[in-house]
N, C-alpha and C positions, 0 to 999 in steps of 0.2 A: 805392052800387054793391057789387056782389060779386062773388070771383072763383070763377070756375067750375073748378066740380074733379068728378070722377064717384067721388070713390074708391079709384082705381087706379093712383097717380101722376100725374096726369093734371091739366097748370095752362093749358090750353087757355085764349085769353084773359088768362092772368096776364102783367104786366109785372114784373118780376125786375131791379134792379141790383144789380150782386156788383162790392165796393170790393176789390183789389187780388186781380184776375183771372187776372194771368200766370202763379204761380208752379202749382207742380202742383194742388192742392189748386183753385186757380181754374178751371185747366184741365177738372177734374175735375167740378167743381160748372157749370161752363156747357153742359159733353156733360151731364148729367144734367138738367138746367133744358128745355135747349131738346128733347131729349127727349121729356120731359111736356109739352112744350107751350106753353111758356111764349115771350113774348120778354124777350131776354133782352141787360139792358145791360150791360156791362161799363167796368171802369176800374181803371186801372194808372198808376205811373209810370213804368213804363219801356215807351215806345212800341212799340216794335220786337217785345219781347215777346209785348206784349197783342194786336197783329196777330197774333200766329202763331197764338195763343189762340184769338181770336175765327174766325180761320179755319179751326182744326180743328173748331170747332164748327158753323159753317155747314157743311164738306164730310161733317160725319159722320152731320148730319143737314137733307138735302135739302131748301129751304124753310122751312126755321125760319129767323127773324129776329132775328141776333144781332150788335150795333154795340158796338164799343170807342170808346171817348174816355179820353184823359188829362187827369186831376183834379189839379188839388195842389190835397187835402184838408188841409191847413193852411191852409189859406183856407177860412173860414168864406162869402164870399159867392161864391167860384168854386165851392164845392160847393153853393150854396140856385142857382147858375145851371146848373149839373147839370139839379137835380129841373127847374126851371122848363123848361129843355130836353126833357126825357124826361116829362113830363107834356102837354107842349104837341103835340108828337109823338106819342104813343103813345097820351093820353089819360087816363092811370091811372098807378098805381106801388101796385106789391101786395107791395112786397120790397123788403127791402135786406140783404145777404149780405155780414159786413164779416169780411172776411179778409185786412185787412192785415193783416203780421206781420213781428215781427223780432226777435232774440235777442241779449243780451249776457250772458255769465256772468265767473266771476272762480274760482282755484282755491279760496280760501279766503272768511272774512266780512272779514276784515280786509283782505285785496288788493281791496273793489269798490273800480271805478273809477265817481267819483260823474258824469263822462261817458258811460259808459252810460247811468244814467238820466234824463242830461237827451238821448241819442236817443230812449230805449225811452218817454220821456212824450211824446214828437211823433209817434211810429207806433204806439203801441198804445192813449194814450189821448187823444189832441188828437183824430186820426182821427176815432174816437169818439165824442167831443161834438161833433163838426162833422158829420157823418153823420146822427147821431141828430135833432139839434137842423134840420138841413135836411130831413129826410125824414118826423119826425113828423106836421104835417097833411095831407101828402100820402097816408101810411097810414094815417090816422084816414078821409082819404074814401074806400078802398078799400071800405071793408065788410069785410073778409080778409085786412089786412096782415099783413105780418111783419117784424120786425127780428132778426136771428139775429145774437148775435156767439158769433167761434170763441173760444174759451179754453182754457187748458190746468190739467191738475191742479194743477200746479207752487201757483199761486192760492190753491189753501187749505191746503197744505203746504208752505210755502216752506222752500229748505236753503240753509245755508248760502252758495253761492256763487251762486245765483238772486233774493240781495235784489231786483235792480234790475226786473229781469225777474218777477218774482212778484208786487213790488207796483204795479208795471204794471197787470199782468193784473188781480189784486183791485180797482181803481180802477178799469176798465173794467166791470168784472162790475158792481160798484155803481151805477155808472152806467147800464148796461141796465137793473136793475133800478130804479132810480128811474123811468126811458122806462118800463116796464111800469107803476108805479104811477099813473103821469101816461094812461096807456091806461086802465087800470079807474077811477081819478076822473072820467074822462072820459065814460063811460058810465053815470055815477049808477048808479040802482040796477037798469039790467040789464045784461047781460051783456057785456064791451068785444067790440068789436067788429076790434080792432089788437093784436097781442101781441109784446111784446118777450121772447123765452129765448134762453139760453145754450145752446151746445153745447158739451162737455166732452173734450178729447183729452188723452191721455199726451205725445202727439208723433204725427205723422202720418210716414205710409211710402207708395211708390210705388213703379214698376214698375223703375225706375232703381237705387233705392236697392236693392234686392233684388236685382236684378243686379251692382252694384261689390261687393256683401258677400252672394254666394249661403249662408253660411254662420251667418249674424246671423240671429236667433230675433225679433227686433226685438219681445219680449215686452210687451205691453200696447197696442201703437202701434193705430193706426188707421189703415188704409187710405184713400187719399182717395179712391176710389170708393165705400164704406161711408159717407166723410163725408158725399158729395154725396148718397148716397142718404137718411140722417136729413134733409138740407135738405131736400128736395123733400117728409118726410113731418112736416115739421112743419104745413103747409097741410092735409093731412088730419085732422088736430084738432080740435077746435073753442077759437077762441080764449082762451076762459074757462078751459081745462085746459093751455095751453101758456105763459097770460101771466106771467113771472116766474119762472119755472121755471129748473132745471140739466135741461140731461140728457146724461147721462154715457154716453160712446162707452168709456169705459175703465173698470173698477175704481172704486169710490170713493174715495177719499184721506181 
């Protein structure tokens, strides 16, 4: 199989789930999915949320097919009964958009609290292996999968009060990129056909946040409507040039 794309943003045909869809940035990336084209699954843990989610995106765009479920992705076989739901359903799965996210910092090295990193290893990199590890052959049969995970700079310059949180994030990245190398082994010796990249942010910003602090420059940030828009163009690529990759929405670090 392959998914059908013209070019132009355009994922007509594609099946899309985006892992922790509620928060802006989901929001963001599910108006832009279902947009192009796509349908598009979502999943959250916070139910109520991800309804409000899923139903701005159906009302904003008429006819698009966009369904929420709540996952607890710390469960390795509640997330492989995910894909087997949304494959049996839909027929396909040409995505997986993983945007859970969540932040612990400390003022100093010496204040972490070694409890942040045993949250920040359950939603930034458990997520992760359980995601990746349910969604891989289901990408491998698309023809044109994609595995996108969000990442921040922080990742390859970690300071001081972002241990827990930085090396988070670099155990995740490693980990995509292992799923990417496991996509080009898989293709011997021509070109994969499933790509796992990074996508790179300083920090993301919204229309909200711009509004409590109309005065904040929010210098480097990323808009999550720029976010969603890189999502949707990493499918215009050709797998072989996006497998394994960073690609940096901000500055490089």
């Amino acid at each position: 199989m392959s998914t059908p794309t013209n070019g132009n943003g355009r994922l007509d045909g594609a099946v899309v789930a985006v892992a922790g869809a509620a928060g802006p940035a989901g929001r963001a990336t599910l108006l832009r999915l279902a947009e192009a084209g796509a349908t598009v699954v979502a999943s959250d843990a916070d139910a109520a949320r991800l309804a409000e989610a899923v139903d701005a995106a159906r009302y904003a765009h008429g006819g698009a097919t966009v369904t929420g479920d709540t996952v607890d992705l710390l469960d390795l076989e509640a997330t492989r009964r995910w894909v087997d739901r949304t494959e049996k359903e839909f027929g396909r799965i040409d995505g997986l958009v993983h945007l859970v996210g969540g932040w612990r910092g400390s003022a100093s090295f010496a204040e972490t609290d070694l409890a942040d990193w045993e949250l920040l290893e359950k939603l930034l990199i458990r997520t992760v292996q359980h995601t990746s590890l349910a969604f891989e052959p289901a990408l491998q049969r698309s023809g044109n999968g994609r595995f996108l995970l969000i990442s921040a700079a922080g990742a390859s310059k970690p300071t001081a009060g972002n241990a827990a949180y930085a090396a988070s994030k670099a155990a995740a990245e490693a980990w995509t990129l292992a799923l990417a190398d496991s996509f080009r082994k898989a293709a011997g010796e021509d070109a994969p056909s499933a790509a796992a990249a990074i996508l790179i942010v300083k920090a993301l910003v919204h229309d909200a946040m711009r509004a409590e602090r109309p005065n904040a420059k929010f210098a480097g940030f990323t808009d999550v409507k720029d976010l969603a828009e890189a999502i949707v163009g990493v499918w215009e690529k050709p797998a072989q040039e996006v497998n394994g990759t960073r690609l940096w929405l901000t500055p490089q670090a």
